[in-house]
ROSE-4610 file (N, C-alpha, C; in Angstrom, 1 decimal, always signed):
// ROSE-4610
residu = [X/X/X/X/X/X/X/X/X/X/X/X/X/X/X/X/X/X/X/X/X/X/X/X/X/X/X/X/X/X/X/X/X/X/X/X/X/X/X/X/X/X/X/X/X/X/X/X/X/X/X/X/X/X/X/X/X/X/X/X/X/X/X/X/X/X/X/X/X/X/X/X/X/X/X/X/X/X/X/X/X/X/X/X/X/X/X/X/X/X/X/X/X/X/X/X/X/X/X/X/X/X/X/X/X/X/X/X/X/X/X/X/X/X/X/X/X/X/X/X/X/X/X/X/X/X/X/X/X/X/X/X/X/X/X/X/X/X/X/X/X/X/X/X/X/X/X/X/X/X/X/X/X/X/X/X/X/X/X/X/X/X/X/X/X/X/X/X/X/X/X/X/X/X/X/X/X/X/X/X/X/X/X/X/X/X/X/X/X/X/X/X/X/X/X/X/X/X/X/X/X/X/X/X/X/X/X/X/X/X/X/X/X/X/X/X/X/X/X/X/X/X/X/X/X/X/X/X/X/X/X/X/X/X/X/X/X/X/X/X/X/X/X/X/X/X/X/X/X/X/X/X/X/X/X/X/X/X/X/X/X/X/X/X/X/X/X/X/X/X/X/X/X/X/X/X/X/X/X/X/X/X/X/X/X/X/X/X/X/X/X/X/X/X/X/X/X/X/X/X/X/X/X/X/X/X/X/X/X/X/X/X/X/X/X/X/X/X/X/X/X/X/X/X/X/X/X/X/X/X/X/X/X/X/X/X/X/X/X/X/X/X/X/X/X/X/X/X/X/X/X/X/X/X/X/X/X/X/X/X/X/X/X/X/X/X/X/X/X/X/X/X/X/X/X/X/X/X/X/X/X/X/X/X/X/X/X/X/X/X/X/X/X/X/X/X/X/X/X/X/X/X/X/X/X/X/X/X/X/X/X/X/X/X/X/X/X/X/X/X/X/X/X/X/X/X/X/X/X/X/X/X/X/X/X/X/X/X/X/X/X/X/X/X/X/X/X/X/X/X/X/X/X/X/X/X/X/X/X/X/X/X/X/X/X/X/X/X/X/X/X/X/X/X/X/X/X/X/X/X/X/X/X/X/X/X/X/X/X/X/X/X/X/X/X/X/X/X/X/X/X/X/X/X/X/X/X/X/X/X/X/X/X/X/X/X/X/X/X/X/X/X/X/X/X/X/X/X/X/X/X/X/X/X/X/X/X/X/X/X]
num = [1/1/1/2/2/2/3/3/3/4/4/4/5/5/5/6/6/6/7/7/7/8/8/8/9/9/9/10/10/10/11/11/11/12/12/12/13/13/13/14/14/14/15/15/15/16/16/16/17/17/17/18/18/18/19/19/19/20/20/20/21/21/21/22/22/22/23/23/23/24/24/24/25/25/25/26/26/26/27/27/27/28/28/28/29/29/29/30/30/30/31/31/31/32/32/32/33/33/33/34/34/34/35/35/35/36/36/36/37/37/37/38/38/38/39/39/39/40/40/40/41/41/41/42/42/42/43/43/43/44/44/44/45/45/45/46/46/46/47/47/47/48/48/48/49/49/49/50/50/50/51/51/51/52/52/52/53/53/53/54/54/54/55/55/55/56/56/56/57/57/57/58/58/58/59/59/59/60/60/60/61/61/61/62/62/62/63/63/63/64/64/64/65/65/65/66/66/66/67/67/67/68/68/68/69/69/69/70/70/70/71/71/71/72/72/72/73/73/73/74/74/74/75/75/75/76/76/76/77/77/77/78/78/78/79/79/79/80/80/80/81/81/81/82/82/82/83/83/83/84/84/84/85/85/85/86/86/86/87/87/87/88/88/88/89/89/89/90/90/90/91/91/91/92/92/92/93/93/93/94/94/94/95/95/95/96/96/96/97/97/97/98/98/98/99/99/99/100/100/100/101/101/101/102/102/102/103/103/103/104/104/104/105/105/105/106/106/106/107/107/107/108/108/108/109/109/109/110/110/110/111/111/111/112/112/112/113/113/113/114/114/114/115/115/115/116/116/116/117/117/117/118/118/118/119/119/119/120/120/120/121/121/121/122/122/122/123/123/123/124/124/124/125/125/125/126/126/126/127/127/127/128/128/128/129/129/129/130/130/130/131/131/131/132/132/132/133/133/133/134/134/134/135/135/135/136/136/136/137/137/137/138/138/138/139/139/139/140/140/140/141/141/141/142/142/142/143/143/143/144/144/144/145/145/145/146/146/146/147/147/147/148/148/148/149/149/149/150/150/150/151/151/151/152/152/152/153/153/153/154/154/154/155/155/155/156/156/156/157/157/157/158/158/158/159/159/159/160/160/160/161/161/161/162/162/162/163/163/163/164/164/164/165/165/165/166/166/166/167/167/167/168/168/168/169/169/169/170/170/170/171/171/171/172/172/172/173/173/173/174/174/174/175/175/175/176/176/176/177/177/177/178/178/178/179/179/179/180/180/180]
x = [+190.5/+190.3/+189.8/+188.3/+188.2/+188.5/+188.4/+188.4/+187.4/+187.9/+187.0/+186.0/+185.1/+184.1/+183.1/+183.9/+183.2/+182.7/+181.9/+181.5/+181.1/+181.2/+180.9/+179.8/+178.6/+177.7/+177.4/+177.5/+177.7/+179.2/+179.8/+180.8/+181.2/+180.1/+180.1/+180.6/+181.4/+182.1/+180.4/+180.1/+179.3/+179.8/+179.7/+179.9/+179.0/+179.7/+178.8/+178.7/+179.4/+179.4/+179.4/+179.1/+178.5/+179.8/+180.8/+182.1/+182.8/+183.2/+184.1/+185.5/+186.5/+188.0/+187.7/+188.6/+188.4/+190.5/+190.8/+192.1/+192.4/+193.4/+193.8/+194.7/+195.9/+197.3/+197.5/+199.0/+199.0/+199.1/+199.5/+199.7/+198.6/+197.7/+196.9/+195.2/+194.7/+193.6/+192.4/+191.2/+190.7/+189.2/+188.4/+187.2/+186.4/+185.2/+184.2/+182.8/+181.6/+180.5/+179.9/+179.6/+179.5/+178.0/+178.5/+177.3/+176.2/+176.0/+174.9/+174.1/+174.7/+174.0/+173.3/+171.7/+170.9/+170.3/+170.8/+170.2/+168.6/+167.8/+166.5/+166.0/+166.4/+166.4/+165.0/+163.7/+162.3/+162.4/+161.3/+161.1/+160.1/+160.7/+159.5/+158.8/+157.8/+156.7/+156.4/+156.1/+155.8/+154.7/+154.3/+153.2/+154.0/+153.8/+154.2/+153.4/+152.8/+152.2/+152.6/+151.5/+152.0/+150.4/+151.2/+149.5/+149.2/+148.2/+148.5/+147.9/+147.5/+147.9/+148.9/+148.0/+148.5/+150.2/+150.9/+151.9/+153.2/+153.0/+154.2/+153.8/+152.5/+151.8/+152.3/+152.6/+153.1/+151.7/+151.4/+150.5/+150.9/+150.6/+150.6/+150.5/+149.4/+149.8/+150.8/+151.3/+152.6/+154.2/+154.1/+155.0/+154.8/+153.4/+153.2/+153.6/+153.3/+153.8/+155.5/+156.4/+157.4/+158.4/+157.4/+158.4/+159.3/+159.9/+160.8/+160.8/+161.1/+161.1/+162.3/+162.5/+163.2/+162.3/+162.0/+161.1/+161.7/+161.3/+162.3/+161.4/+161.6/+160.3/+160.3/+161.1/+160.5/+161.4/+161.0/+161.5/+161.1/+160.1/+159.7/+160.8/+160.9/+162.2/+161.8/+160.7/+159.8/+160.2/+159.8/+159.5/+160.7/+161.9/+163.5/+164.0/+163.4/+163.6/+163.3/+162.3/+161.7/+162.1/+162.1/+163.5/+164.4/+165.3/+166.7/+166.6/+165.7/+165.4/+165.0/+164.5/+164.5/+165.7/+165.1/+166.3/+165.9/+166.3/+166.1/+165.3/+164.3/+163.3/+162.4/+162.3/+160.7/+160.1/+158.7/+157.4/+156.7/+156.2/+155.7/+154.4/+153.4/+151.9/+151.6/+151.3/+152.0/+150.0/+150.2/+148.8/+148.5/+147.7/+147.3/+146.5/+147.0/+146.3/+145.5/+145.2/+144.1/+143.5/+142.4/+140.9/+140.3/+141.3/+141.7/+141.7/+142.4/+142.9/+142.7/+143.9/+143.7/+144.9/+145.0/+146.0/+145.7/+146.5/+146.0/+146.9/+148.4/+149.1/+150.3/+151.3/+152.3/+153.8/+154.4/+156.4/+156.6/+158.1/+159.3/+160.3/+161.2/+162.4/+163.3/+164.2/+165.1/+166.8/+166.7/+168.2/+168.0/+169.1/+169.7/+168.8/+168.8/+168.6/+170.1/+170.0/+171.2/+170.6/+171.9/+171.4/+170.6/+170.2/+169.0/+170.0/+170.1/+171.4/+170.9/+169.4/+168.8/+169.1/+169.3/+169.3/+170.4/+171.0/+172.6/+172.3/+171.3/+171.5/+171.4/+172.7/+172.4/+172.1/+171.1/+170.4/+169.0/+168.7/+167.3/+167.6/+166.8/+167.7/+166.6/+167.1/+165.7/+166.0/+165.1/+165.1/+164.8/+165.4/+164.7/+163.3/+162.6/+161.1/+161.1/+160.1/+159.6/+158.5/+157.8/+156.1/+155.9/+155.6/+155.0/+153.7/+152.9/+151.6/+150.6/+149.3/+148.1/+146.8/+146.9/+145.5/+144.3/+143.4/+142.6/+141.2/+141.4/+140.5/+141.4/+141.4/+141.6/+140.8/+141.9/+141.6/+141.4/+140.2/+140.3/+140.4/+140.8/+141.2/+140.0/+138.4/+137.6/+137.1/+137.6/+137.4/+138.6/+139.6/+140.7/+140.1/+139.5/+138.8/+138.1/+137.4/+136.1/+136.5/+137.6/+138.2/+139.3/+138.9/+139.0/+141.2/+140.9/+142.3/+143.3/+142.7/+143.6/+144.2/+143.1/+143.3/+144.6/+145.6/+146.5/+147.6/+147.5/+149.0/+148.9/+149.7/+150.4/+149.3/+149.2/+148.3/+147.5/+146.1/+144.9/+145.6/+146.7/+146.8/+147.7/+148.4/+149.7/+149.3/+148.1/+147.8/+148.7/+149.4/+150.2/+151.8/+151.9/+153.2/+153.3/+154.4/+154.3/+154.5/+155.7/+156.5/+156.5/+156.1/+155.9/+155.6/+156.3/+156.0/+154.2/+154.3/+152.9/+153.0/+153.0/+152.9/+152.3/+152.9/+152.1/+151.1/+150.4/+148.8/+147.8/+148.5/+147.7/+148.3/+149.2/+149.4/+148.9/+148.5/+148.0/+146.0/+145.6/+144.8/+144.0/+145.1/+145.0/+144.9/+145.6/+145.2/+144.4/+143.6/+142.5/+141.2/+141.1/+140.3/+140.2/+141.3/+141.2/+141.4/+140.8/+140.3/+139.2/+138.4/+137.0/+136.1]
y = [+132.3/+131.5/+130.1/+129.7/+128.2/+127.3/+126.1/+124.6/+124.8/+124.8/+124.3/+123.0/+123.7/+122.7/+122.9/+123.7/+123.6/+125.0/+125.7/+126.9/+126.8/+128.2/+127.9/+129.0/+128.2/+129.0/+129.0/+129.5/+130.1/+129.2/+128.8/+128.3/+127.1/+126.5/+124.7/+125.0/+123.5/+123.6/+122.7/+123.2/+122.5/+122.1/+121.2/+120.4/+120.9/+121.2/+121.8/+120.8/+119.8/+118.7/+117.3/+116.7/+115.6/+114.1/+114.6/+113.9/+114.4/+114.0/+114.2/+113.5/+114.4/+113.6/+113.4/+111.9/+111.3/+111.1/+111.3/+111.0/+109.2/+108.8/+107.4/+107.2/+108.3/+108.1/+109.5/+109.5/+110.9/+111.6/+111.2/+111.9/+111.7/+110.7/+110.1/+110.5/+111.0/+110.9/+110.1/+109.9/+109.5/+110.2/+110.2/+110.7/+109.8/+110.3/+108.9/+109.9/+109.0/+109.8/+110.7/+111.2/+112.3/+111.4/+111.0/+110.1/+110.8/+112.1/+113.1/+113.2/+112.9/+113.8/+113.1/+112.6/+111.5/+112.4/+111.8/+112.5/+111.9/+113.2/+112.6/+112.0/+111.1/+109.7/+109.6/+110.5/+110.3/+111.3/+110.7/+111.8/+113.0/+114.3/+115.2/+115.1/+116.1/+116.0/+117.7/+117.7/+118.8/+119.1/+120.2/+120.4/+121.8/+121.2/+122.1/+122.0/+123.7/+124.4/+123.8/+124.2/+124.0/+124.2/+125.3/+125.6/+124.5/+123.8/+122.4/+122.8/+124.1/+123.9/+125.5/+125.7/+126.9/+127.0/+128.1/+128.0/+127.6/+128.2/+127.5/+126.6/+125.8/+124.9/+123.6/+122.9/+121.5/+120.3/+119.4/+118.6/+117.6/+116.8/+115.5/+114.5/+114.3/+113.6/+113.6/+114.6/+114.7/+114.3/+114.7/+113.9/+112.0/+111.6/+110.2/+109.3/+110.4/+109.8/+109.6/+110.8/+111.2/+110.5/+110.2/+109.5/+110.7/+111.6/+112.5/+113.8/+114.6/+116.0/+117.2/+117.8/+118.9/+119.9/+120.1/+121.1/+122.3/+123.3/+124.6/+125.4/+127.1/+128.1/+128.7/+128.3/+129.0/+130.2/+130.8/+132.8/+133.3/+132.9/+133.2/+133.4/+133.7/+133.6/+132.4/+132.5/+131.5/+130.4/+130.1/+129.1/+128.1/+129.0/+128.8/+128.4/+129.0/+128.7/+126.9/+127.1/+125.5/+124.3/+125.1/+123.7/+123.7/+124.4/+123.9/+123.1/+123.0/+121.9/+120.4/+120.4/+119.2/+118.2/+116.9/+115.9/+115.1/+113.9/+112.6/+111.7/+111.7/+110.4/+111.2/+112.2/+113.5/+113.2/+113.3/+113.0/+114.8/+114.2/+116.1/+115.4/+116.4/+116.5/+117.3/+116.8/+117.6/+118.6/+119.7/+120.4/+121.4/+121.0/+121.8/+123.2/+124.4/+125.7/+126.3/+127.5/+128.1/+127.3/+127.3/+126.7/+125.4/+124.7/+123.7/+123.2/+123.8/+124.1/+122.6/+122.1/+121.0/+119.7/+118.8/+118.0/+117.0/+116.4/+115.6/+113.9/+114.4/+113.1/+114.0/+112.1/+112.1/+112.2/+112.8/+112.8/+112.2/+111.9/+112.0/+112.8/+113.6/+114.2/+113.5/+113.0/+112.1/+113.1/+114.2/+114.9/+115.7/+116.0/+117.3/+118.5/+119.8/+120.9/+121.3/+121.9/+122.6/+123.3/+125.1/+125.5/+125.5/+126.2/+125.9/+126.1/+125.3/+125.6/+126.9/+127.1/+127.5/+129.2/+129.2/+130.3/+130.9/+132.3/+133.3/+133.0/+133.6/+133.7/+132.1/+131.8/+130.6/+130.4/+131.6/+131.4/+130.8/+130.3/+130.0/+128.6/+127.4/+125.9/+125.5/+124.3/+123.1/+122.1/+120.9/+119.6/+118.6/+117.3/+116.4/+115.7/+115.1/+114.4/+113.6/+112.6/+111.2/+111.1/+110.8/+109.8/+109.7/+109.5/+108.3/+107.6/+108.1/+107.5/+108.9/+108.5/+109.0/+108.8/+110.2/+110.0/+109.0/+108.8/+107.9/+108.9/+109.8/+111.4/+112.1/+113.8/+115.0/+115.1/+116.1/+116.8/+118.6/+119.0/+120.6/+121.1/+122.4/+123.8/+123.9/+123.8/+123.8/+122.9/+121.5/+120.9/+120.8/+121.4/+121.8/+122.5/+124.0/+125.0/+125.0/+124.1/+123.5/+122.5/+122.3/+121.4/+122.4/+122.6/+123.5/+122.9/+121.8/+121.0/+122.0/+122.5/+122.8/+124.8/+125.1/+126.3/+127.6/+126.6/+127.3/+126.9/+126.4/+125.9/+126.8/+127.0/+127.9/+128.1/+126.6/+126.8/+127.1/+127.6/+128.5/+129.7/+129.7/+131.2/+131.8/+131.5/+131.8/+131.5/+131.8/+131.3/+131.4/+132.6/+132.4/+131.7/+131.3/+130.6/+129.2/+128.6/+127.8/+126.6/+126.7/+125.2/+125.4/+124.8/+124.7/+123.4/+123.2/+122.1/+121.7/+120.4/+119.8/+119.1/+119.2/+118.7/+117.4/+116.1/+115.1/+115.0/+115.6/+115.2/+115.3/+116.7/+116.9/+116.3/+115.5/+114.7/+113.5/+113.2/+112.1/+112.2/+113.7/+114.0/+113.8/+114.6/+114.6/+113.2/+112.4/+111.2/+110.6/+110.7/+109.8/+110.5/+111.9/+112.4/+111.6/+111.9/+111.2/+110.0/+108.9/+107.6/+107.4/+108.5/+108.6/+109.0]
z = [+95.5/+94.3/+94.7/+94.1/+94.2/+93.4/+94.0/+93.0/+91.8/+90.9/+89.6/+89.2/+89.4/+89.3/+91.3/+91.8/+92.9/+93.3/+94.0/+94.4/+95.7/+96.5/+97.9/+98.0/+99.5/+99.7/+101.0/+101.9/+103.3/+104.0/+103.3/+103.5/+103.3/+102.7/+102.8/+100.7/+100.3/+99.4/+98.2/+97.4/+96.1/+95.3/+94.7/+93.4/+92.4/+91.3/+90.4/+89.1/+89.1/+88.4/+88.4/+87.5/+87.4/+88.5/+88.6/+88.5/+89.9/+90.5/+91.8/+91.2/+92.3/+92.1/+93.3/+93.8/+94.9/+94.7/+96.0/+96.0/+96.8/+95.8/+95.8/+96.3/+96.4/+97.0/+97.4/+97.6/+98.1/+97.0/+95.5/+94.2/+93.3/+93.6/+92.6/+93.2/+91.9/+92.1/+91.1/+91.6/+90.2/+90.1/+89.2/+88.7/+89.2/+89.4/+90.0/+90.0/+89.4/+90.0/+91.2/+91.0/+92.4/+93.2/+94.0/+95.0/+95.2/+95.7/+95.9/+94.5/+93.7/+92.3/+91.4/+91.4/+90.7/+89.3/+88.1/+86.9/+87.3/+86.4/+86.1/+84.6/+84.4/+83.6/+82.7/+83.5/+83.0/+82.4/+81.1/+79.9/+80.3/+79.6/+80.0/+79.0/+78.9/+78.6/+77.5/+76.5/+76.0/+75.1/+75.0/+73.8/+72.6/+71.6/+70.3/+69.3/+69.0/+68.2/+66.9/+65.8/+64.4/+63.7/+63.0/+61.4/+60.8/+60.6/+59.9/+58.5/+57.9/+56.8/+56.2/+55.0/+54.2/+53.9/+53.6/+52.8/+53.8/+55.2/+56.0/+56.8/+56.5/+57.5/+57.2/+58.2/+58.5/+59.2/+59.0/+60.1/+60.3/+61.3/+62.3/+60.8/+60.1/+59.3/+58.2/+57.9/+57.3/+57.7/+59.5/+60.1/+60.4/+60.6/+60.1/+59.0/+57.7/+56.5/+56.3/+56.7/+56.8/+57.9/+58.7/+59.9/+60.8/+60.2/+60.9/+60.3/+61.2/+60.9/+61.3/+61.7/+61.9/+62.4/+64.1/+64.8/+64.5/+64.0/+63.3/+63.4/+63.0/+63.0/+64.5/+65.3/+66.8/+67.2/+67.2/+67.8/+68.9/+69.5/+70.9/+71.9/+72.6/+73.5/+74.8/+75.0/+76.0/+75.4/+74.3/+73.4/+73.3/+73.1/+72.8/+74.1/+75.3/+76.8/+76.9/+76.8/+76.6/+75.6/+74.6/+73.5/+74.1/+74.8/+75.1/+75.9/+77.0/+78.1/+77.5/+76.4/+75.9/+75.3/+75.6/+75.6/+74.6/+74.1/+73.2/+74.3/+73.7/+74.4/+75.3/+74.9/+75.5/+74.8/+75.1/+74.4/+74.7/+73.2/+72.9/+72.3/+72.6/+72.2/+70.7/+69.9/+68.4/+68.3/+68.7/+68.5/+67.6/+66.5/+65.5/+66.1/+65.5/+66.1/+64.5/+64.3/+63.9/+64.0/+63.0/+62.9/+63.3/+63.8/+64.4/+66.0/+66.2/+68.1/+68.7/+68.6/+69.1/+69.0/+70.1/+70.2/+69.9/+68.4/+67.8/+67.9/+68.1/+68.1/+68.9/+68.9/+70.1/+69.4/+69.4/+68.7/+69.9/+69.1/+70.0/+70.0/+70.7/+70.3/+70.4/+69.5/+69.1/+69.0/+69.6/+69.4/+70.4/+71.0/+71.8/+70.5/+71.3/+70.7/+70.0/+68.8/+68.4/+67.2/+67.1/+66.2/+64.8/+64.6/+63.4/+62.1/+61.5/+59.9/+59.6/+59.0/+58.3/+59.1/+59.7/+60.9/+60.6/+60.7/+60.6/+62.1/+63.0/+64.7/+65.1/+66.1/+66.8/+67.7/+68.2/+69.2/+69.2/+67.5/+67.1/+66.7/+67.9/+67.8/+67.5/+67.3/+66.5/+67.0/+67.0/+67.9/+66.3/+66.4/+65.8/+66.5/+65.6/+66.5/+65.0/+65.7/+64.9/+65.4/+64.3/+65.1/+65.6/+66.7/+67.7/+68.0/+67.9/+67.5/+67.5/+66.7/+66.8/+67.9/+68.8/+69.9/+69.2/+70.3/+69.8/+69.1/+69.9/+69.1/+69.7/+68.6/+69.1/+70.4/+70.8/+72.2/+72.1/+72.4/+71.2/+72.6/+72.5/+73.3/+74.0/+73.8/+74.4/+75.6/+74.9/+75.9/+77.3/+77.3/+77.9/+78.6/+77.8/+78.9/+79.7/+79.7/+80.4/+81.9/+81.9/+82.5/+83.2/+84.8/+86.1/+86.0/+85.8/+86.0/+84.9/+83.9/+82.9/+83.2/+83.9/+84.0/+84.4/+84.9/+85.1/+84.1/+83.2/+82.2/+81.4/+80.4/+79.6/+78.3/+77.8/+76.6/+77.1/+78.1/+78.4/+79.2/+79.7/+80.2/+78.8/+78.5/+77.1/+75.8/+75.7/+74.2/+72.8/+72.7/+71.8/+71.5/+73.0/+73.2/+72.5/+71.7/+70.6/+71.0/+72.5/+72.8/+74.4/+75.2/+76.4/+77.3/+78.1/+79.1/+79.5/+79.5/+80.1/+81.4/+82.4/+83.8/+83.6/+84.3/+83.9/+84.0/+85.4/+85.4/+84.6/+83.6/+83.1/+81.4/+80.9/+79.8/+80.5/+81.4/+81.2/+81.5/+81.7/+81.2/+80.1/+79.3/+77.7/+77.5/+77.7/+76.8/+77.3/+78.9/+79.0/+78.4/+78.1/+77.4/+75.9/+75.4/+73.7/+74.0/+75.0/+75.1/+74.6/+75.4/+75.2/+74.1]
């Protein structure tokens, strides 16, 4: 039986959490940050799909006018993989798909993921987002494709995938494109 909170792997003891007990006396211990363990503090980075118009369609300018939203609608299991990873203070690329295809403005996710109300299964979570600003131009799927740099990320290999990570190089791609 091991220590809780600790697991072993060729025999050396791991810390599986955030917190170490450190002993103070011979009866006393205390909790203290675990010295080895540096959170990553920097925002990630994401891109999320959205119909911008017709009967369940949402757009970039609707969340501008609105200020905030409720990211909801996602069943992918990929997709669902990728919201949970998101934190408060990620920056998401808000990208209109059909007839459109293209990344138009910047959110923020302002909540932990947690179940969807609207949802009986709570395995289908939703994020809050806010505003953040508007690109200086769209950035369309074409001109992504054309661009050797883009060719291995999810939106040109995974086209139908809705919520997925953006690697910085290439978010900061995107925005020096829609500089131009």
């Amino acid at each position: 039986m091991g220590n809780p909170g600790f697991r072993t792997r060729g025999g050396l003891w791991l810390c599986t959490h955030d917190f170490v007990r450190v002993r103070t006396g011979e009866h006393t211990f205390k909790k203290i940050k675990h010295p080895l363990i540096q959170k990553n503090q920097m925002a990630n980075y994401w891109l999320a799909k959205q119909e911008p118009s017709g009967p369940r369609g949402y757009n970039f300018e609707q969340l501008k006018k609105e200020k905030t939203t409720v990211w909801d609608g996602v069943h992918n299991n990929l997709a669902l993989k990728h919201m949970r990873e998101m934190k408060s203070g990620d920056l998401v690329l808000f990208y209109h798909t059909g007839d459109e295809r293209q990344a138009v403005g910047i959110m923020q996710v302002t909540s932990k993921p947690y179940p969807n109300p609207k949802e009986e299964n709570e395995r289908f979570i939703v994020v809050d987002v806010k505003y953040k600003k508007t690109l200086k131009r769209p950035v369309t799927l074409d001109e992504m494709k054309k661009d050797k740099k883009f060719k291995d990320w999810e939106l040109i290999r995974i086209s139908r995938l809705s919520v997925m990570p953006v690697p910085k190089p290439i978010w900061d791609a995107i925005l020096n494109i829609s500089q131009t």
